[in-house]
FIDREN-736043 format. One record per residue: x, y, z of N, C-alpha, C in turn. Coordinates in steps of 0.2 Angstrom, whole numbers, plus 5000, padded with zeros to 4 digits. Each point is the difference from the previous one (the first is absolute). Example, Ala and Ser with C-alpha at 12.3 -4.5 7.8 and 13.67 -1.06 7.14 Angstrom:
BEGIN
506649725039499650065000500450065000 499850054996500450065001499650055003 
***
This chain:
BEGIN
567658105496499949994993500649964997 499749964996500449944996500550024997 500550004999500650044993500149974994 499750034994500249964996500249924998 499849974996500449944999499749965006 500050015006499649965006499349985000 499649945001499550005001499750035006 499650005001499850055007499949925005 500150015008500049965004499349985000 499949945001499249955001500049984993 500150044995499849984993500249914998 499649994997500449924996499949984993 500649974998500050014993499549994995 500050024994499149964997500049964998 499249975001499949934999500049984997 500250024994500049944992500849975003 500450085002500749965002500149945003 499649995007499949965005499849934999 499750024994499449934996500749974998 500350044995500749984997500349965004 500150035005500749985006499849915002 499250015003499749954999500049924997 499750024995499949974996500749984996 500650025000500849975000500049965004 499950025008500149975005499649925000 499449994997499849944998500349964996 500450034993500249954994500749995005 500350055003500849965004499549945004 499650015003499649955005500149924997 499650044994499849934996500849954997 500550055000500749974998500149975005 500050025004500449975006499649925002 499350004999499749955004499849944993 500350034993500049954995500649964999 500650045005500849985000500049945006 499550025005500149945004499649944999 499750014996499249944996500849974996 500250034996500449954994500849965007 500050065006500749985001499749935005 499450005003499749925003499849944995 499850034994500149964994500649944999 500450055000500749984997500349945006 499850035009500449975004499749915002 499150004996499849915000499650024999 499649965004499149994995499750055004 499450004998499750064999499550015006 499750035004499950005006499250034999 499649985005499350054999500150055001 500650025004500050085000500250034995 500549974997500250044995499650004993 499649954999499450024996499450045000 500050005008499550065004500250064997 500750024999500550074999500150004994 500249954998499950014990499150024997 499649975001499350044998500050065003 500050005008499950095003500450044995 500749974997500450074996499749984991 499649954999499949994995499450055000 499550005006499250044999500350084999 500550005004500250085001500550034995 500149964995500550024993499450004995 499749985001499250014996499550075000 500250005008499450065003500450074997 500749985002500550064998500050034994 499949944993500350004994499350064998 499549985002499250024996499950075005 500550015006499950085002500250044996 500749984997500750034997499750024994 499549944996499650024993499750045000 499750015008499350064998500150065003 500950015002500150055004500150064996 499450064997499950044997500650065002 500150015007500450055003500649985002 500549964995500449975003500250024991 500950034998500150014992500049944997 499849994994500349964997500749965002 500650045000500649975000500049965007 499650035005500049965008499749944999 499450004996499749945001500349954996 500450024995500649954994500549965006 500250065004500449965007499849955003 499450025001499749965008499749924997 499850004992500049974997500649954999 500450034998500849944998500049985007 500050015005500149995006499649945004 499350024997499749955000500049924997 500350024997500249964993500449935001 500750045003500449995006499849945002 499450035005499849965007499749914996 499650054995499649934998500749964997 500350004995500849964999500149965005 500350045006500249955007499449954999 499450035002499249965002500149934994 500050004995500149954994500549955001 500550044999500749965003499849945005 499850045008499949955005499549964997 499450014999499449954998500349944996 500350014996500149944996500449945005 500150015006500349975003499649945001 499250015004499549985003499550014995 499649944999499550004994499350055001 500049995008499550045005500250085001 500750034999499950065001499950034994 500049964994500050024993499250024999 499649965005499150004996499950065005 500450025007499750065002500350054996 500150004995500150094996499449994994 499649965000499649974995499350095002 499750034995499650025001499350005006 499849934999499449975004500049985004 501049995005500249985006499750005005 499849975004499550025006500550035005 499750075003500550025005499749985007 500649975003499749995008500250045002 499750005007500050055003500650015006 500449975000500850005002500250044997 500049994992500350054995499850065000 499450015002499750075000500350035007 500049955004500150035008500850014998 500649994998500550014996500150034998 499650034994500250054996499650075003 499750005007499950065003500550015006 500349955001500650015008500550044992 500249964995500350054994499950104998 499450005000499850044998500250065008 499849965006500050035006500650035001 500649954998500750005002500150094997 499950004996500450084995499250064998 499650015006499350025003499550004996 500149974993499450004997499249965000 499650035001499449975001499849954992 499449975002499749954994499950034996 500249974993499850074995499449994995 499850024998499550025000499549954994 500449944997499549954998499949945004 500450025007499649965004499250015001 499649955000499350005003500050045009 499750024998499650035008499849965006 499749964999499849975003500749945004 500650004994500549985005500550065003 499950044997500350075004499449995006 499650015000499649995007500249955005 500149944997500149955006500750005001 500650044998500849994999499850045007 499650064999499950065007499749995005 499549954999499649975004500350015009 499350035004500549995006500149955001 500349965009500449914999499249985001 499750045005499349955006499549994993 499850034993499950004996500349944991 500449985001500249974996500749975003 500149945000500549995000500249934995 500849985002500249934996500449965007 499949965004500449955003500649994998 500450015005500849974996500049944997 499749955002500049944999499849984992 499550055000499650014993500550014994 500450075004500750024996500549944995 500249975009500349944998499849954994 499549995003499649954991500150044995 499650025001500350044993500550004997 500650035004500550004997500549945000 499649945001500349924998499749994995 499550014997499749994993499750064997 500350055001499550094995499949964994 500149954996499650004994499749954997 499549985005499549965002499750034994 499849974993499450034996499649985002 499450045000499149975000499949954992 499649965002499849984995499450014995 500150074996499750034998499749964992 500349984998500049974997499649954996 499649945006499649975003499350025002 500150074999499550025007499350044992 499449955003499650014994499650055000 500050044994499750064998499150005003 499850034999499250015001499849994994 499649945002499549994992499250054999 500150065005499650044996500150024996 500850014999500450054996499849984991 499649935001499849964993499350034998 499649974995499150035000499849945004 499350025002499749965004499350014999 499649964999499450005001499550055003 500549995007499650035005500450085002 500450034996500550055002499650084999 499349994996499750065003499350015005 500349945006499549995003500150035007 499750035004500450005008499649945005 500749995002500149935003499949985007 500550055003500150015006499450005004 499450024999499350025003499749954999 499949974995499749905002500349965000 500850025001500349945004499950005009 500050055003499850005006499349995001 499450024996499550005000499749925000 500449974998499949924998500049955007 500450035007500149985006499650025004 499450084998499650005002499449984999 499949974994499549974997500049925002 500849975003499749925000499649995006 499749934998499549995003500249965004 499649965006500249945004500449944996 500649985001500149944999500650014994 500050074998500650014995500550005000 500649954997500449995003500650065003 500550005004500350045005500949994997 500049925000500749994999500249984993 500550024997500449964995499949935001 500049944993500249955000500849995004 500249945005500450005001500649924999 500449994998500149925002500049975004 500049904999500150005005500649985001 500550035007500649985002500449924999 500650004998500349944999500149995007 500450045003500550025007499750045004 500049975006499750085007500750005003 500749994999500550015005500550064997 499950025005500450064998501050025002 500250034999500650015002500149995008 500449965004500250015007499649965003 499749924996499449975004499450015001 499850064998499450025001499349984995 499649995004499449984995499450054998 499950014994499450054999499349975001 499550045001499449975000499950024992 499249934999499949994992499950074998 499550045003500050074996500550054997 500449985007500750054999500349984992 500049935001500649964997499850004991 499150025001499750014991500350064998 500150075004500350054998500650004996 500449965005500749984998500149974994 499749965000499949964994499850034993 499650055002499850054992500650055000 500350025005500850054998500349944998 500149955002500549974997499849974991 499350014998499949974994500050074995 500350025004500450094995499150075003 499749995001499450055004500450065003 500050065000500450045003499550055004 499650034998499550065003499749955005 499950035005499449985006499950035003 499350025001499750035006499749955003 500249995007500249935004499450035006 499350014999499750025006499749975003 500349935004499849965005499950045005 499549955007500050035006500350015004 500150025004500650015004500149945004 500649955001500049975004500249914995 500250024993499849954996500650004995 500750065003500649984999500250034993 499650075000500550024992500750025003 500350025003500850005000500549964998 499749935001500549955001499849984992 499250024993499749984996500750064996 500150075003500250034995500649984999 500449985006500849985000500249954997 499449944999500449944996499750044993 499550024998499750024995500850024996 500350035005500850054998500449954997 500249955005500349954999499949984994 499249994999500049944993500150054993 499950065002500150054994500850024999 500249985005500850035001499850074999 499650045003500050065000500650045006 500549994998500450025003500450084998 500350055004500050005005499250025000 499649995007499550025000499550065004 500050044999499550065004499450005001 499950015009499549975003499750065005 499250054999499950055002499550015005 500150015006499649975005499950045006 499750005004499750065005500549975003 500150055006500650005004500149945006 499250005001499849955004500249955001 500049994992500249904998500749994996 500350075001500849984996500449955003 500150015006500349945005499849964997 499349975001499949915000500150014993 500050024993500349984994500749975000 500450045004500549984999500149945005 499549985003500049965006499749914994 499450034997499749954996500749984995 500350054995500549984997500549945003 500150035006500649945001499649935001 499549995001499549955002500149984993 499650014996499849974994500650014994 500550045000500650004995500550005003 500249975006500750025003500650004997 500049994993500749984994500050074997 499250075003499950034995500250085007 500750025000500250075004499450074997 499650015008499550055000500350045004 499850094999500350045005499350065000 500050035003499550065001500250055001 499850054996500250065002499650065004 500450025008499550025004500850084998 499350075000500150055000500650014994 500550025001500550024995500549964997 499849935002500249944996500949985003 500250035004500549995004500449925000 499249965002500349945003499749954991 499850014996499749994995500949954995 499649944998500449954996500050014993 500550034997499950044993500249904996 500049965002500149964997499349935000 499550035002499549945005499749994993 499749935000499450014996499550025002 499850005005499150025002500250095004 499950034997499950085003499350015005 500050015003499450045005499950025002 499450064998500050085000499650035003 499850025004499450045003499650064996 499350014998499750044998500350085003 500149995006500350085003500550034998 500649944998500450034997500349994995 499649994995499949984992500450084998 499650045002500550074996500650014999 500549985008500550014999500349954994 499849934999500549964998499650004992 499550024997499849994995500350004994 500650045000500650044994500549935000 500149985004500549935000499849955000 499349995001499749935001499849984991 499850064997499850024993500449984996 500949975000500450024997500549915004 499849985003500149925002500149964998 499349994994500249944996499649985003 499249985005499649925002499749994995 499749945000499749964996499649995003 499749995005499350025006499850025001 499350035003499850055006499549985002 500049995006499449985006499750085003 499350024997499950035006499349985004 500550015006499349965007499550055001 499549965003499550075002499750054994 500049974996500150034991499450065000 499550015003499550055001500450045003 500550035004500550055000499950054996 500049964992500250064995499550024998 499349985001499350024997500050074997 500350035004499750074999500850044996 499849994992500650034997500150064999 499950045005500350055000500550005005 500049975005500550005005500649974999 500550055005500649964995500449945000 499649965007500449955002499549944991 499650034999499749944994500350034992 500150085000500450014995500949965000 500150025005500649955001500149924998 499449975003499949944996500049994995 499650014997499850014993500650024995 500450055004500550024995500449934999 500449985007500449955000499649934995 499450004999499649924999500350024991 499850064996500350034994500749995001 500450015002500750005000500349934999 499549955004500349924999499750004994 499350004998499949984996500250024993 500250055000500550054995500949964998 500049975005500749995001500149915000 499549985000500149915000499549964997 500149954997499649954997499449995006 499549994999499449985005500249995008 500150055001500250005009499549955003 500149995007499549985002499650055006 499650015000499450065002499449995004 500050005008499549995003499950045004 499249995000499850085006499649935006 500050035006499749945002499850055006 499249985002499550035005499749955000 499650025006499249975002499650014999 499950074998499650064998500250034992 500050004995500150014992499450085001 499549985003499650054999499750035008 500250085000499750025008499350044999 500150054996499550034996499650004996 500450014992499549954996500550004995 499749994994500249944995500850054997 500050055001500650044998500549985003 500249985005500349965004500449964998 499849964995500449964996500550034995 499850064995500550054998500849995002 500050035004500850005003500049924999 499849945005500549934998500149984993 499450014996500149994994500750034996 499950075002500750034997500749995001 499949975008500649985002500149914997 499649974996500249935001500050024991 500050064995500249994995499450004996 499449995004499249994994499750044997 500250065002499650084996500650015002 499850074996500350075000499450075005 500250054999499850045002499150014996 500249984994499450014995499649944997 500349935001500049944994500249955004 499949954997500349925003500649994995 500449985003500749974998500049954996 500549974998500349954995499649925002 500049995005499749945002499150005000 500050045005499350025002499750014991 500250044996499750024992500049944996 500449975001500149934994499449965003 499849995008499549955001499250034999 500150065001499250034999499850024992 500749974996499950004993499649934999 500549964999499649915001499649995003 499550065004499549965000499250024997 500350064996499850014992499450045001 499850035009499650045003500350074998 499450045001500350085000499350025006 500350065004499450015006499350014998 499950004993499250014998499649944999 500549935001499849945001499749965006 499349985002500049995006500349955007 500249974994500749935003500750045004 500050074996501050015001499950025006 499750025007500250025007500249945002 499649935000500249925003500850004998 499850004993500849994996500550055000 499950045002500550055002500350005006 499549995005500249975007500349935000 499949964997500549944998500650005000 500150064992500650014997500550055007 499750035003500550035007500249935005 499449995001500249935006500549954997 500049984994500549954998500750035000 500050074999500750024999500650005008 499549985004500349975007499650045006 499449984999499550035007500149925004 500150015007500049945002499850025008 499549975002499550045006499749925005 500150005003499949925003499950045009 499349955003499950025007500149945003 500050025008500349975003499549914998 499450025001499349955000500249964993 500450044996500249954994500349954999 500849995004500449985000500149975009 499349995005500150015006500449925000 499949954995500449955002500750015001 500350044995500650025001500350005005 499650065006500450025006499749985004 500450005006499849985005499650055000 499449975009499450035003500150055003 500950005003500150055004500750024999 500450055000500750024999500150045002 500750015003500350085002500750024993 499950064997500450014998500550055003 500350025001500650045003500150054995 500050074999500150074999500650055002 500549995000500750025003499850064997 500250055004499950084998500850055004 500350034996500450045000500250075006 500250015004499850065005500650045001 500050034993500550044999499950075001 499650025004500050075001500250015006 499850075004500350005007499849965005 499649975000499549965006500549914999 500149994991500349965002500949985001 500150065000500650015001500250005009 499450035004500250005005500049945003 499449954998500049935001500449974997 500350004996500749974999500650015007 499950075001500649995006499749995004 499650015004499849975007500149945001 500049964991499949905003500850025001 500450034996500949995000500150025007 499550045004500250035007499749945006 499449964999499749955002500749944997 500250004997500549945000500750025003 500350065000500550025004499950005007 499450015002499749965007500149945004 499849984994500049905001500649995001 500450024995500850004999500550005006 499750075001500350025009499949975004 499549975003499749965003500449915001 499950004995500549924997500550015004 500350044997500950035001500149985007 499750065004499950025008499949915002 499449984999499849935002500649945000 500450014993500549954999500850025004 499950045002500750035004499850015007 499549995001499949995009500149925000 499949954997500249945002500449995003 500049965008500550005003500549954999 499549954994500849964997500450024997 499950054998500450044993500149944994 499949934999500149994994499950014993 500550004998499950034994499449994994 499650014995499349964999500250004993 499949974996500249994993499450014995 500150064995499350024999499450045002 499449995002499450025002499849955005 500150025007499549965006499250024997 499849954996499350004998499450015008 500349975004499549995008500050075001 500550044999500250075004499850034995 499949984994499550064996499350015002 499849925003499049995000500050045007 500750005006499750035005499850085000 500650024997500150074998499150034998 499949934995499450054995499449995005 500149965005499550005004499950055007 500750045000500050045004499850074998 500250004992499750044997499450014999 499749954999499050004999499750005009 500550005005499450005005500350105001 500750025001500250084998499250044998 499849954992499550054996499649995002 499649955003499249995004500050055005 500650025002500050035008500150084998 500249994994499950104998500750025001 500649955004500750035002500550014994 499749974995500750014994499850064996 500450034996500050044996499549984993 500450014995499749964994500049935001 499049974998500149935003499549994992 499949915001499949974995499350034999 499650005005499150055001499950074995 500650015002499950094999500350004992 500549934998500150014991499649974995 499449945003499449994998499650054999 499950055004499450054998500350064998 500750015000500250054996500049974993 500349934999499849964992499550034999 499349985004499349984995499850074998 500450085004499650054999500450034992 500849985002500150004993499849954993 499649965001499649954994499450004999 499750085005499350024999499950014994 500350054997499750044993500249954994 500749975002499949924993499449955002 499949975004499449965003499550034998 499750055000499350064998499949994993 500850014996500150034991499749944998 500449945002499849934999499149994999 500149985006499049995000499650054997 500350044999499550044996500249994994 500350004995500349954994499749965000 499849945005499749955002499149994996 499950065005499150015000499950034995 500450014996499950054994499649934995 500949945001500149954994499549965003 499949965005499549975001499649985005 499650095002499449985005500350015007 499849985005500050015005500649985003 500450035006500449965004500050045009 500549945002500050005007500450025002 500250075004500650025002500349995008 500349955002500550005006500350065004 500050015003500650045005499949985006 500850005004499949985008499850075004 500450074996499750055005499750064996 499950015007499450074997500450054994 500350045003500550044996500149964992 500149954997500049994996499449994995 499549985004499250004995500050055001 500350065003499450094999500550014994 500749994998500250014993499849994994 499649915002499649954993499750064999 499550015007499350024998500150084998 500550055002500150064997500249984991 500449934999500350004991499349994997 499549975004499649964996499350074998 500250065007499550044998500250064995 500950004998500150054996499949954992 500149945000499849974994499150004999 499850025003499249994999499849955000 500149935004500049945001499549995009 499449984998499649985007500349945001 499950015010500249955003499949995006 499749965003499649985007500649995005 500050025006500749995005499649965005 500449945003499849955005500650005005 499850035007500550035004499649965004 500650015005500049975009499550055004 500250065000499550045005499450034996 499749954994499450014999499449985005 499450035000499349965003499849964997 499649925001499849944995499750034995 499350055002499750034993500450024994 500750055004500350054996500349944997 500449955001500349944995499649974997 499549984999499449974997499950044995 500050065001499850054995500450024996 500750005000500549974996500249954996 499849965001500249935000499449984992 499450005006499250034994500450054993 500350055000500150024996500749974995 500249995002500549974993499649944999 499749955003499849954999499349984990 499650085004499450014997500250044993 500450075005500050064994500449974994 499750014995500649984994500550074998 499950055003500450055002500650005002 499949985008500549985005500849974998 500350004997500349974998500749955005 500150045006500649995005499549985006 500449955001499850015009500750005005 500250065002500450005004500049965008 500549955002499949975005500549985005 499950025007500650005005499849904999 501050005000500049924999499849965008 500050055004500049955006498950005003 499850074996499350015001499549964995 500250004995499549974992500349934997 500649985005500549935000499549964998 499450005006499549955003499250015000 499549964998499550025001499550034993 500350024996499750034995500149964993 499450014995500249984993500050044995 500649994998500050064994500049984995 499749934997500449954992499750044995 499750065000499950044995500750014996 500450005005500650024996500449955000 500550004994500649925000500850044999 499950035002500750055003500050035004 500749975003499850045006500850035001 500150075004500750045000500249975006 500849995003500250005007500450054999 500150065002500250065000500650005007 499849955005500749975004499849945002 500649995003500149935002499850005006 499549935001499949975005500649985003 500049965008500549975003500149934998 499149975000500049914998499649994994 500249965000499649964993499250015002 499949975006499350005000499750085000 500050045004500050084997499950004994 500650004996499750014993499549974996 499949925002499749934997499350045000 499950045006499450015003499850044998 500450064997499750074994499749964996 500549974996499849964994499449984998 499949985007499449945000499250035001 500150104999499650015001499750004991 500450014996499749984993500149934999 500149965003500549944997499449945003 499350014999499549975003499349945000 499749995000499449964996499650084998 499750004994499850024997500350074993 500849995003500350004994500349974996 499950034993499949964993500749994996 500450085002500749994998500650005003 500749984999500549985000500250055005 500250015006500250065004500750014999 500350055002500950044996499850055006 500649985006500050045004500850014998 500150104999500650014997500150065006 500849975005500350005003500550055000 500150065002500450074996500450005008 500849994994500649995007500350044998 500450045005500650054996500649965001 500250004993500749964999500650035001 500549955004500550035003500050025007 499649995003499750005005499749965007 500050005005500149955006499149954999 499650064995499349964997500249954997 500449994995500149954994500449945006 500349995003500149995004499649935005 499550065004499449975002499649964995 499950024994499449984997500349914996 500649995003500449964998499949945006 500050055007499849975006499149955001 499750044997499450005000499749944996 500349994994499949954995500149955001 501049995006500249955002499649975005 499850025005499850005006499149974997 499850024996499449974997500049934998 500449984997500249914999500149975007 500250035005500049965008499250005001 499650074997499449985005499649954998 500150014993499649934995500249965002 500749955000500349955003499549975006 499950055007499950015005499049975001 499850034996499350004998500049964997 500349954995500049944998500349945005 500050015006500349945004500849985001 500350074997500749985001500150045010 500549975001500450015006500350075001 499950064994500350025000499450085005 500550065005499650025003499850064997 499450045000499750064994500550065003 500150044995500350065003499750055002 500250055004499750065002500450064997 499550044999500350094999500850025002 500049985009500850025001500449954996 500049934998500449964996500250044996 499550044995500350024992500350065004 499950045004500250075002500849985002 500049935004500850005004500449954993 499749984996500449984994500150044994 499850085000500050044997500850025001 499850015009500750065003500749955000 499749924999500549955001500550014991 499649984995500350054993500250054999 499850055002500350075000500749985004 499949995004500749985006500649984993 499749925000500449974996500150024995 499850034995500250034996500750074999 499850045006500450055000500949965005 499949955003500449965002500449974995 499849984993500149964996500550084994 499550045000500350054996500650045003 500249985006500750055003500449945001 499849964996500949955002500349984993 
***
């Protein structure tokens, strides 16, 4: 039993005390970290961090001041203290301001707080245990707490920020909604025959916006655009900013949105894209803008450029990054594959959708492009979400552009003209739809495009080390070979002869089954890890435009296609080796005839020859052949007389890897054979060529990386 005067054990003091104890414990916080804001003042100019820490104590003397006013359970005479006290703090806070013209406008009421300062003024808050108080929003007490795999910020991200936190938006600029005015047509519902009006056109109505015609097709880095591309560009550059860029595949909206950027200076710019195709974005970027730093953010943004112009996001993990990406400052957004977000309830299209409101909220006329093959999978509701995301409706109503043009044209839906004219008025505000048959002058008859894909999970990680374990190999072997000479002279640099012998002894090792990890066994662990991106792809493919032809060299990898192809609900005909003539006929008969059929899955060494597929003008290479002619020879199975379009054979290589490599080899080794076939002298290469001038750059390279 307690004795008098003592509290009893366990007991703890009470909580108004505690609160007290507390809440002191913040205003000495806030002296102490207003004393080193004025004493960095004093010592030269003024740093971004120390304006970071001057708003965090400027938010936090604010949030303080408005607890202390309404602190009902707190005497009057307490709250007179904590008030003078306050009072105090703001003095010091004045004093340093007047120093810096800019620390003076963050005590301005309207400030805009970044979120450095916010991140501040919670490590503050953290330091002396008190939590957010309670006129913070919820929503940022949710993501302050957010788990990491749930929300995170890149350092790098951090970084920027805190070289420029008071980057304003140009809110200024940024034009109100002319619904907000009377309108003619403002007690009309609109949304229902403006899609209704895509369903009614007839043959022959137009598809695309007017476009101009290009001064220039040269693009940054030498590069040339074709005319179609080069009309797109041409209309961002005459101030155009919305597009829904729904060419066919194979007709280069990547390299249309990037310069589109360029001409817009849509800088920094945010680019949202299946996972499939983040690599090559950032691959297309250095292509067509090499003066313009791109970086990609895979998973927790670790290796992420807080400083890049071109961001590059993946739909899978749009979640984590949506809280920082909203709060960056772009002037762009690209998003690929734009029927992704059809379906708004899901949250990879609410996340869209928020961020497209956020730019638009925060800048003069962004620039805003959704680009697909396919605008429409379903039906006409499909459109919804791209519209919402490029700014043309709302949830309820058409927007500020979209309403000023469906005024001028003096129509209301009771009028039999207003569907044609409605559909007009959406098309011109940047519909732009061109097929290959349209522009076939454009492109070549035949192309390969290359598709670089990422293999960051465990499959490509292990492939990662085996090639390091295959080059430490080669390595040894060098070593051992170059210290049995019996001349012992010394060799200056790389015996380039003594590398080709090496790589030759290692490619006869692997035909004979004697080596460990060989060059055989990392091509087919590659292609089994580029199954499911080669499947996603083509099926994105057949979606956007119609049929396609799927490669693979082994079995194992078409039974992945054909399992991705059967959970997406996509048919699809298989053309193998150990089929019987009927059973591939019957196959073959079917993607040919059935407008169903959409894939034809094909062993590259079995369906290489003898077959015609020219229903289709895309075709996937899911792995790589050894020779040129092998692949020439897929190709050629759409690439034929009585095909009408342009073929795009798109080549899926995992980058970084001993495939990009090869596909390097395969290319080279192609200009010999044409040479060779044209009468030159020079002799055509074989299979083991590319396979011993593979192991011959692996060599040389890890030779080249230890000196």
């Amino acid at each position: 039993m307690a004795r008098r005067g003592q509290r009893p054990t366990g007991t703890r003091r009470s909580a108004p005390r505690d609160e007290r104890r507390a809440r002191d414990d913040v205003l000495s916080g806030l002296a102490r970290a207003v004393r080193e804001v004025e004493a960095a003042a004093q010592r030269g100019p003024v740093t971004p961090a120390v304006r970071t820490k001057f708003q965090a104590v400027a938010l936090e003397l604010r949030e303080e001041r408005a607890r202390v006013r309404g602190d009902q359970a707190s005497s009057e005479s307490h709250r007179a203290e904590q008030l003078k006290r306050l009072d105090g703090i703001a003095t010091v806070l004045a004093r340093t301001a007047v120093r810096d013209p800019a620390l003076l406008a963050l005590l301005a009421s309207d400030a805009v707080a970044a979120d450095p300062a916010r991140s501040v003024g919670r490590d503050l808050r953290g330091v002396v245990g008190v939590g957010a108080p309670d006129g913070v929003p919820s929503s940022e007490r949710a993501a302050a707490s957010a788990p990491p795999e749930r929300r995170v910020v890149p350092q790098s991200v951090v970084s920027r920020q805190l070289a420029n936190p008071f980057l304003a938006p140009d809110y200024d600029s940024v034009r109100q909604s002319s619904t907000a005015r009377p309108h003619r047509l403002a007690g009309w519902e609109l949304l229902g025959p403006l899609l209704s009006s895509f369903e009614r056109a007839g043959g022959g109505a137009p598809a695309c916006m007017a476009l101009p015609e290009p001064s220039d097709r040269h693009a940054p880095g030498g590069r040339e655009l074709m005319p179609h591309q080069a009309q797109l560009v041409a209309a961002a550059a005459a101030g155009h900013r919305t597009f829904l860029l729904a060419d066919e595949p194979g007709l280069g909206k990547t390299a249309q949105a990037l310069l589109a950027a360029e001409a817009a200076n849509a800088y920094p710019l945010l680019v949202v894209v299946p996972s499939v195709v983040k690599t090559n974005w950032a691959r297309e970027a250095g292509l067509w803008t090499p003066h313009r730093s791109a970086t990609v953010v895979h998973g927790n943004g670790d290796t992420v450029n807080g400083f890049a112009d071109i961001v590059v996001v993946n739909y899978e993990v749009l979640d984590r990054h949506v809280g920082w990406i909203g709060e960056f400052g772009f002037r762009g957004m690209v998003v690929d594959e734009a029927h992704f977000i059809k379906n708004k309830t899901s949250q990879r299209s609410q996340h869209v959708l928020e961020l497209s409101e956020r730019i638009r909220s925060r800048t003069a006329r962004p620039l805003l492009m959704a680009l697909t093959g396919t605008p429409l999978i379903n039906d006409i509701d499909d459109f919804r979400a791209i519209w919402q995301f490029l700014g043309w409706i709302d949830e309820t109503k058409p927007l500020a552009d979209l309403m000023d043009a469906l005024e001028e044209t003096g129509l209301s839906p009771a009028d039999p003209g207003f569907h044609a004219a409605a559909r007009r008025c959406v098309i011109d505000l940047g519909v732009v739809r061109r097929r290959k048959v349209d522009v076939a002058a454009d492109i070549p008859a035949r192309r390969i495009a290359d598709l670089p894909v990422e293999l960051d999970d465990k499959a490509g990680r292990s492939i990662r080390a085996a090639e390091r374990d295959l080059a430490r190999r080669l390595v040894s072997r060098y070593e051992s070979a170059l210290a049995a000479r019996e001349s012992g002279a010394p060799v200056e640099g790389i015996d380039h002869e003594l590398v080709r012998r090496v790589a030759r002894w290692e490619l006869k090792d692997a035909a004979t089954a004697e080596a460990g990890e060989n060059v055989f066994g990392m091509m087919r662990r590659i292609g089994q890890a580029k199954a499911g991106l080669a499947a996603d792809y083509t099926a994105q493919l057949a979606r956007s435009a119609g049929k396609v032809v799927f490669f693979a060299k082994h079995v194992d990898v078409m039974d992945v296609a054909e399992e991705t192809f059967t959970k997406l609900g996509i048919r699809f005909s298989s053309i193998r080796g150990d089929q019987t003539p009927t059973a591939r006929q019957k196959h073959i008969d079917a993607f040919v005839n059935d407008r169903g059929v959409a894939v034809a899955v094909c062993s590259l060494t079995a369906a290489g020859v003898g077959i015609n597929l020219q229903v289709a003008s895309n075709i996937v290479l899911a792995e790589l052949s050894w020779t040129d002619a092998e692949q020439t020879q897929a190709i050629d199975r759409s690439h034929r007389i009585g095909q009408t379009d342009p073929v795009t054979a798109w080549r899926i290589i995992a980058a970084q890897t001993i495939d990009a490599r090869i596909a390097e080899l395969i290319d080279s080794k192609a200009g010999l054979a044409a040479r060779a076939l044209d009468g030159s002298d020079e002799e055509v290469q074989s299979s083991a060529d590319v396979q011993h001038e593979a192991l011959v750059t692996l060599l040389t390279d890890a030779l080249t990386a230890a000196r």
